[in-house]
C-alpha positions as CSV (number, residue, x, y, z in Angstrom):
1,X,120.9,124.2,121.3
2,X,118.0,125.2,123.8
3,X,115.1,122.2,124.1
4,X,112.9,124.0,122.4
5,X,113.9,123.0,118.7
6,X,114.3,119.1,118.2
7,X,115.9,117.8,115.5
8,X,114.9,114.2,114.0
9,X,115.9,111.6,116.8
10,X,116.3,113.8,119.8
11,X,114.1,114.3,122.9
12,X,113.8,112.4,125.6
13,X,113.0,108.5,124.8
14,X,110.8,106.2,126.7
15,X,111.5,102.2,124.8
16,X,109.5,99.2,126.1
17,X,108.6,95.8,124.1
18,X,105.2,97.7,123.5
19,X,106.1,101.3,122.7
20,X,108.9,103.6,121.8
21,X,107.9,107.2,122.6
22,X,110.2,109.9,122.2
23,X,109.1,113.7,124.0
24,X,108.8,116.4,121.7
25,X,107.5,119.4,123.3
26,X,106.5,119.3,127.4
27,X,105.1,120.6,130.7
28,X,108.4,121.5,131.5
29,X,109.0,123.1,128.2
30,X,105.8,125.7,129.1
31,X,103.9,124.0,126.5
32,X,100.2,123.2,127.4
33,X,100.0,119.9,125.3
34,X,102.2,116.9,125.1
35,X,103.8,116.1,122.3
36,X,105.5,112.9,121.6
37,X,106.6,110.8,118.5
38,X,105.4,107.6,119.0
39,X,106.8,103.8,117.5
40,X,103.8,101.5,117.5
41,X,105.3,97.9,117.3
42,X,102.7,94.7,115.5
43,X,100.2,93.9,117.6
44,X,99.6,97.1,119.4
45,X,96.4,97.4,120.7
46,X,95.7,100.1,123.0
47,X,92.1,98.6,124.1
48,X,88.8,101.1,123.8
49,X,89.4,103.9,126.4
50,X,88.0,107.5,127.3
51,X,89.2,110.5,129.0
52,X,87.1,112.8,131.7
53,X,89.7,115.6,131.3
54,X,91.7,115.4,128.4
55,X,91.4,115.7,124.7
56,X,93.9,114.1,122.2
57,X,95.1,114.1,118.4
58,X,96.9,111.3,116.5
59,X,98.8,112.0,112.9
60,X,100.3,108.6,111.2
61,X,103.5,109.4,109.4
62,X,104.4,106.2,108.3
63,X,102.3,102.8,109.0
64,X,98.8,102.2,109.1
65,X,96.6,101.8,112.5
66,X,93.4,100.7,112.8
67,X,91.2,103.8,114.3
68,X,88.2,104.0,116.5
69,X,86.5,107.1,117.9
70,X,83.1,107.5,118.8
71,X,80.3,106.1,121.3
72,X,79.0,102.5,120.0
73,X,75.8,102.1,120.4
74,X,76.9,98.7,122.8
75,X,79.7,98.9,124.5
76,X,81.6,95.5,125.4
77,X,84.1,94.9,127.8
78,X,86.2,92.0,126.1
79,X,86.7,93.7,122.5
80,X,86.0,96.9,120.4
81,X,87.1,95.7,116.8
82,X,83.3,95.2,116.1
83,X,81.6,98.7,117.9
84,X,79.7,100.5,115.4
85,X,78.1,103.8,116.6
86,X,74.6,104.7,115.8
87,X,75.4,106.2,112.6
88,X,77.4,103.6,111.5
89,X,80.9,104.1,111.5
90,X,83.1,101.5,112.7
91,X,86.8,101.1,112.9
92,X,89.0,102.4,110.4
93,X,92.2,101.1,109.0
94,X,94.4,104.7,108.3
95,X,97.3,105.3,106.5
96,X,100.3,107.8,106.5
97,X,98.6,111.8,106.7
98,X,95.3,110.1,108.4
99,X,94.8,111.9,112.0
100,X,92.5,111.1,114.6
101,X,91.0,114.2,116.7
102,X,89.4,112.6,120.0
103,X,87.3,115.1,122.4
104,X,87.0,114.0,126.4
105,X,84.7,111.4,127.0
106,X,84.8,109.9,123.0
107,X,85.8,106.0,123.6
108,X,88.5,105.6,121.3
109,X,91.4,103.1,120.6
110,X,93.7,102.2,118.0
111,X,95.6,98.8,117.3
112,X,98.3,97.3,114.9
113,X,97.3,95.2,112.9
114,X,100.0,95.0,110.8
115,X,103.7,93.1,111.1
116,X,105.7,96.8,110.6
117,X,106.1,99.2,113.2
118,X,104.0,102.2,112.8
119,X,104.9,106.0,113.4
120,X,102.8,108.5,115.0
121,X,102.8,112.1,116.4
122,X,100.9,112.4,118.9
123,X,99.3,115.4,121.2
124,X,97.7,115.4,124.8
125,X,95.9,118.2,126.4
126,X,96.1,119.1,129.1
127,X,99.9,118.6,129.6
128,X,101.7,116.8,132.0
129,X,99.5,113.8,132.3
130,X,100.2,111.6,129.4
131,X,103.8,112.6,130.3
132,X,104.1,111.3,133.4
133,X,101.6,108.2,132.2
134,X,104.5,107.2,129.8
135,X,107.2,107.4,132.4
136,X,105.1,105.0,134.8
137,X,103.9,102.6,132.2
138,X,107.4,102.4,130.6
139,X,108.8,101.4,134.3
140,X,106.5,99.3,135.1
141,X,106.8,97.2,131.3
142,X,110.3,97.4,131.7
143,X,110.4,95.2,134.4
144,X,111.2,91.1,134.2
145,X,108.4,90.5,137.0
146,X,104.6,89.9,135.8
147,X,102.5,92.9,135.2
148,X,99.8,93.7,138.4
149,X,96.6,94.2,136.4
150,X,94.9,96.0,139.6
151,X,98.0,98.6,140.0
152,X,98.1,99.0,136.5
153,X,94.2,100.1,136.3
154,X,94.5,102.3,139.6
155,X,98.2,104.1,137.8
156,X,95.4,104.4,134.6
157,X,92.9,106.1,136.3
158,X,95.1,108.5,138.3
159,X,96.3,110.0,134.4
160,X,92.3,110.3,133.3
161,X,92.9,107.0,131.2
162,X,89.5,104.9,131.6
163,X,90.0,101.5,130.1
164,X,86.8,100.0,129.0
165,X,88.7,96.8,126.8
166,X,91.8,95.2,127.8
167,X,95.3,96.8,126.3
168,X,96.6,94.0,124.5
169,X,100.2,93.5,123.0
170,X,100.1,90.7,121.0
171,X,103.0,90.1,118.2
172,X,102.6,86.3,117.2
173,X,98.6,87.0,116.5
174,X,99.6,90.4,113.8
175,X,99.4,88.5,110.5
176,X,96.1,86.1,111.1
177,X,94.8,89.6,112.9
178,X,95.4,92.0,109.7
179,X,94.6,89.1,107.3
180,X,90.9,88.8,109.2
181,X,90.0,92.8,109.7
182,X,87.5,94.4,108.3
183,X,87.7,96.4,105.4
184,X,88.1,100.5,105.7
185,X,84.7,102.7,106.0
């Protein structure tokens, strides 16, 4: 069978302790957007981030994610669980068959806050960035040795990924997290 039909488990599979992303449709494939499934384990959080360049769409299939996508009227460095935008809205909790358009330049994150894995399909456009984002992050969490913040940021920003709160992967903390989130707008 050619790559261009996948079946349910196959593509190419990128696992770390903080994500499981299997490639669905590629660069390399001619397609113009990424497509990946992606496993989000508890305590997820991909910290508040924008992109210059790219534009991205998010489908849950099975899980619940906390969502967040639009300019708060403050923007703070440490957290984005609390950013509400001008017209209100505020972070979302978002079940199975909720999606999550983001435009370039919209801040936008989404965390975890349960103790079940979530699945997602996710798109990028323009491809091959986030493709070739996944295969550096996923070498560079795979390894034993700590985690260099500074090459970390300067890998970010050369796939359009602007951070603006920390990525966080935080297991242990899932349950008092969930238990304490706000309720769905």
């Amino acid at each position: 069978m050619g790559d261009l039909i996948v079946l349910p488990g196959q593509g190419r599979k990128l696992v770390t302790k903080a994500q499981e992303v299997t490639f669905k449709a590629t660069g390399a494939q001619g397609s113009s957007v990424s497509i990946f499934e992606v496993v989000v384990p508890p305590g997820f959080d991909t910290g508040a981030h924008f992109h210059q360049h790219s534009q991205e769409f998010f489908y849950i299939l099975e899980g619940e994610l906390e969502l967040m996508a639009f300019e708060p009227t403050e923007r703070t460095d440490d957290d984005w669980l609390d950013w509400e935008s001008a017209d209100g809205d505020r972070l979302v909790r978002a079940g199975e068959g909720s999606s999550m358009f983001v435009p370039p330049n919209t801040p936008h994150a989404f965390r975890n806050a349960t103790d079940r894995p979530v699945r997602m399909l996710f798109q990028c456009f323009p491809s091959p960035d986030h493709e070739l984002y996944f295969e550096e992050i996923a070498e560079i969490w795979s390894t034993c040795r700590s985690v260099d913040a500074e090459a970390v940021a300067r890998m970010r920003s050369r796939y359009d990924v602007r951070q603006i709160t920390p990525m966080r992967f935080e297991p242990a903390a899932v349950q008092a997290a969930g238990a304490a989130a706000a309720p769905a707008n």
